[in-house]
C-alpha positions in Angstrom: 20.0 13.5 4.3 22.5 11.0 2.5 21.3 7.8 2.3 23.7 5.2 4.6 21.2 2.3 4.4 22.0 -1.4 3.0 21.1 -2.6 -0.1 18.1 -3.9 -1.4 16.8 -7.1 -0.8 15.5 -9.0 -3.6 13.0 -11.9 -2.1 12.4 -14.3 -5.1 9.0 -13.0 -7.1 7.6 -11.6 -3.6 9.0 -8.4 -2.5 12.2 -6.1 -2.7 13.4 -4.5 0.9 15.4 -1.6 0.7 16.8 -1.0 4.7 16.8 2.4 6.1 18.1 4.4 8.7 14.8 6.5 9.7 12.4 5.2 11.9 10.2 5.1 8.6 9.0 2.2 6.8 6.9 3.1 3.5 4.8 0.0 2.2 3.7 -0.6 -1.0 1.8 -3.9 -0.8 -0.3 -3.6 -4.0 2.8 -2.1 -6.3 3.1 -6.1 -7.9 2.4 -6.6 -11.5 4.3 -10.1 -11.5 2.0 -13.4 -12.6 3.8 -16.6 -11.7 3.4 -19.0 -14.8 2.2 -21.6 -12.1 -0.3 -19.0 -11.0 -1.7 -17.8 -14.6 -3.2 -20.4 -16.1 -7.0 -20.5 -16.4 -6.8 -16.3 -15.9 -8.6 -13.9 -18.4 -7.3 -11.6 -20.5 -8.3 -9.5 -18.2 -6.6 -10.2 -15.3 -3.3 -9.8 -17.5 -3.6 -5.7 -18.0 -3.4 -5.5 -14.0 -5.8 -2.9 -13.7 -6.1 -3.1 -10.2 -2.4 -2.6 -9.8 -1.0 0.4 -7.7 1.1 1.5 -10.7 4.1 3.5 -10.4 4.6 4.2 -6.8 8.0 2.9 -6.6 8.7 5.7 -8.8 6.7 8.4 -7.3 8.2 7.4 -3.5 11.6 7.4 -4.8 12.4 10.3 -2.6 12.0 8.2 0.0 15.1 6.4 0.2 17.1 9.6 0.5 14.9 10.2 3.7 16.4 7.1 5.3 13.2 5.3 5.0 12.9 1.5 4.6 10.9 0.7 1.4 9.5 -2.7 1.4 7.8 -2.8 -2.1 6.0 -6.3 -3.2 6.4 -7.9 -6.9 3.9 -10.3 -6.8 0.5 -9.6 -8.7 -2.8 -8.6 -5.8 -4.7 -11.3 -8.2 -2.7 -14.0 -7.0 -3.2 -12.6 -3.1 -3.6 -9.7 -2.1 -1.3 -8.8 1.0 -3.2 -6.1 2.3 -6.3 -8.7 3.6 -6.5 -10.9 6.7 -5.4 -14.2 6.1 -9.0 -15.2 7.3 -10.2 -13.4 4.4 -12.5 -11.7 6.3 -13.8 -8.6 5.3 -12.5 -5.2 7.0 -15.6 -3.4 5.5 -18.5 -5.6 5.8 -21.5 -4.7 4.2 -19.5 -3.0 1.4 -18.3 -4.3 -1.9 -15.0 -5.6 -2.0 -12.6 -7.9 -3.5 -11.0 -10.6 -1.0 -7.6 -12.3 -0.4 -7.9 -13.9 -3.3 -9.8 -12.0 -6.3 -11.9 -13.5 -8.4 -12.8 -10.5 -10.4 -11.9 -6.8 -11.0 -13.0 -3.7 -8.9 -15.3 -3.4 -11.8 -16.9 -6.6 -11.0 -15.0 -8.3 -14.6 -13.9 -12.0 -13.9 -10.4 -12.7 -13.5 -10.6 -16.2 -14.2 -12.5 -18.4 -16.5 -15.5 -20.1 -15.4 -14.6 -23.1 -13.4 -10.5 -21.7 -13.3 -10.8 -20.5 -9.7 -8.0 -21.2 -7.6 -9.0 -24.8 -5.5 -8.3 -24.5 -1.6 -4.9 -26.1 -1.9 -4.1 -23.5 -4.6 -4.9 -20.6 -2.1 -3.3 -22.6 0.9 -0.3 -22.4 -1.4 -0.1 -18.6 -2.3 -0.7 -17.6 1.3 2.5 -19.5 2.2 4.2 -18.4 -0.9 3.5 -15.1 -1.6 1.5 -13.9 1.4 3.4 -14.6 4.3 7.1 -13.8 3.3 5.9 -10.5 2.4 4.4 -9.9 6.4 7.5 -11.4 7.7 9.8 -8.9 6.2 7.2 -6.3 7.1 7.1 -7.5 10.9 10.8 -8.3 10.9 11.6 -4.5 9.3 9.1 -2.6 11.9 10.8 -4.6 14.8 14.2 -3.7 13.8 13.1 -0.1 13.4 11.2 -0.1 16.4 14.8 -1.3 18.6 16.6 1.1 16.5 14.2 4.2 17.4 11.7 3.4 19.9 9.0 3.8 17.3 8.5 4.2 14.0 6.6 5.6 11.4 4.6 2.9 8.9 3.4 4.8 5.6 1.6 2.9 3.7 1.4 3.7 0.0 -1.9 2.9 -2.3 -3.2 4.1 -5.5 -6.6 3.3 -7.0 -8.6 4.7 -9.7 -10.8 8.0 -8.9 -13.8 6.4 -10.0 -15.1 2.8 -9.3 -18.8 3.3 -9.2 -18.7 -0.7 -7.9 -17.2 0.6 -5.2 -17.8 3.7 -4.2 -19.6 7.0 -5.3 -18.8 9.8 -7.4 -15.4 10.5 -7.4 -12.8 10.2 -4.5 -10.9 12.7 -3.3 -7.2 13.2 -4.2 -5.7 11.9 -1.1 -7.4 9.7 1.2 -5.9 9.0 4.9 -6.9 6.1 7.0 -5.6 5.7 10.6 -8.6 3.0 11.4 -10.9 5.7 13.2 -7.7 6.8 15.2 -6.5 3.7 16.2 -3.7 2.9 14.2 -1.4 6.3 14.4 -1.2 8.7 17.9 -2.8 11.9 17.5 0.2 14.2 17.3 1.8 12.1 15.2 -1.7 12.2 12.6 -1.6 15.7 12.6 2.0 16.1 11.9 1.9 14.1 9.1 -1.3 15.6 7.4 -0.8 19.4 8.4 1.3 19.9 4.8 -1.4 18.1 3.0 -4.4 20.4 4.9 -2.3 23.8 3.9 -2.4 22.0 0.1 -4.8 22.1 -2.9 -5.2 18.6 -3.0 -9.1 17.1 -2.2 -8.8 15.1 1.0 -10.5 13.2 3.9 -9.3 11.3 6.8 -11.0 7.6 7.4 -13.3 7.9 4.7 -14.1 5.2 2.5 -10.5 3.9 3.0 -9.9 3.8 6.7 -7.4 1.8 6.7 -6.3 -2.1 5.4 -5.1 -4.8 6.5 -1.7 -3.8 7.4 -2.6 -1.1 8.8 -4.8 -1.7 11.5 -2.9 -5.1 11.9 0.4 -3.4 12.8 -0.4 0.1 13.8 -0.4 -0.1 17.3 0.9 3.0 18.8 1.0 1.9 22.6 4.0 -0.2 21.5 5.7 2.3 19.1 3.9 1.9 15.3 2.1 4.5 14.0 0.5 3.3 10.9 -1.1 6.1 8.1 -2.6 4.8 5.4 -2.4 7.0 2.3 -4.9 5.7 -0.5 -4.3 8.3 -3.7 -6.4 8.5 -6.5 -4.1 7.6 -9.8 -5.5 10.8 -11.4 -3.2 12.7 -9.4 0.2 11.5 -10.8 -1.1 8.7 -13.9 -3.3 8.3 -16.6 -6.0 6.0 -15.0 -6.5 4.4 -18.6 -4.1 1.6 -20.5 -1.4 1.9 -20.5 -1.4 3.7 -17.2 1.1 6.1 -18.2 2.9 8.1 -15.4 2.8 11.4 -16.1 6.0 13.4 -14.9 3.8 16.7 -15.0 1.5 16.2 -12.5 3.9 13.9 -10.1 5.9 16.6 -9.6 3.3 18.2 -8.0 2.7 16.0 -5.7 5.9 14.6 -4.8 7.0 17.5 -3.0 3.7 17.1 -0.4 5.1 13.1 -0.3 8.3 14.0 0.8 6.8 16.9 3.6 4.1 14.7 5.1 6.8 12.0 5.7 9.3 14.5 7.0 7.2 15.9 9.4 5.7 12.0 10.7 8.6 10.9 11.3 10.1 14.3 13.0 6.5 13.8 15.1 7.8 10.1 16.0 11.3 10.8 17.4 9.6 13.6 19.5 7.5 10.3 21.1 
């Protein structure tokens, strides 16, 4: 499929928007390595080799673009806020160790600022106006202009994380985690669709597992009104080194970019048959 979209959009140090034709919109909330000067001081060394970053996966969706899909991809560092939380900062697994809407330490539990350094409240009143916001605007603004385009659309949700966080969860995950919120964010046939290259695959995977589902997900996946929301939470083994520097490897991306491409083909073939 050529690619007859717009260019990007550049918003500032929050997010770049590439617009599509497809009624597909991949998200990469947690892609961000970017730490405002404003927003840095009184952070640890630490914090500064982004650990908890989603590395690469601008790189490893760049397939999508010649799809038709809509990319909205954020800048800005998940230390500063993280855009895949409530703006309550409640938790969406309670009972379960997390990290909130605005980190204080690592998924391994290391502090990301010094004792004392924590943002104040008008500090996080401020980064959830700056950073937090713009970034769901776009994303509401970009599903409602796909949605009036289509009739619905297909929101793919792209996360990384290390294999093994024994803060967080145990043993090791599988290669490809799906979360639809216990069925609530995508329709059935849709689901199915968009997993049934990954079941025929060799890649580990579970559906609402540990990751059921974030923020944006369950927020905006409401298929009555014409979102169908996956989210897809990989484990960096798959296509990185997990260790600094994080290094993609081209090897073992290539093996999964192919499945990528597939599972999005077939959701959004799935959503224009709604």
């Amino acid at each position: 499929m050529n690619d007859t979209s717009t260019p990007p959009v550049d918003a500032g140090e929050v997010y770049t928007l590439h617009r599509g034709t497809a009624p597909l919109l991949v998200s990469i909330p947690h892609l961000g390595v970017l730490l405002p000067p404003d927003g840095v001081a009184g952070m640890t060394e630490v914090a500064r080799l982004q650990r908890d970053a989603d590395w690469h996966l601008d790189r490893l969706y760049d397939f999508a673009p010649a799809l038709g899909a809509s990319v909205l991809a954020a800048k800005v560092s998940r230390y500063m806020v993280d855009l895949n939380r409530p703006p309550g900062g409640e938790s969406l697994y309670p009972g379960q160790t997390t990290t909130g809407l605005f980190p204080t330490e690592t998924f391994r539990g290391e502090p990301l600022y010094r004792a004392g350094a924590e943002p104040d409240e008008a500090e996080r009143a401020r980064r959830l106006r700056r950073y937090w916001q713009p970034y769901h605007d776009a994303l509401a603004a970009e599903l409602a202009r796909l949605r009036a385009a289509h009739g619905a659309v297909l929101l793919w949700e792209a996360h990384s994380i290390a294999g093994e966080l024994p803060r967080l969860f145990d043993g090791e995950l599988p290669a490809l985690n799906f979360g639809t919120n216990e069925g609530r964010s995508c329709a059935d046939g849709v689901r199915e669709a968009a997993l049934a290259p990954a079941r025929s695959s060799a890649f580990s995977q579970v559906l609402n597992g540990r990751f059921k589902g974030g923020y944006i997900t369950r927020r905006y996946g409401e298929p009555a009104a014409g979102v169908h929301a996956i989210q897809l939470e990989m484990a960096q083994r798959v296509y990185m080194d997990e260790a600094p520097p994080f290094a993609w490897r081209p090897d073992r991306a290539a093996q999964v970019q192919p499945l990528l491409r597939a599972m999005l083909e077939a959701g959004v073939a799935a959503v224009r048959g709604t």
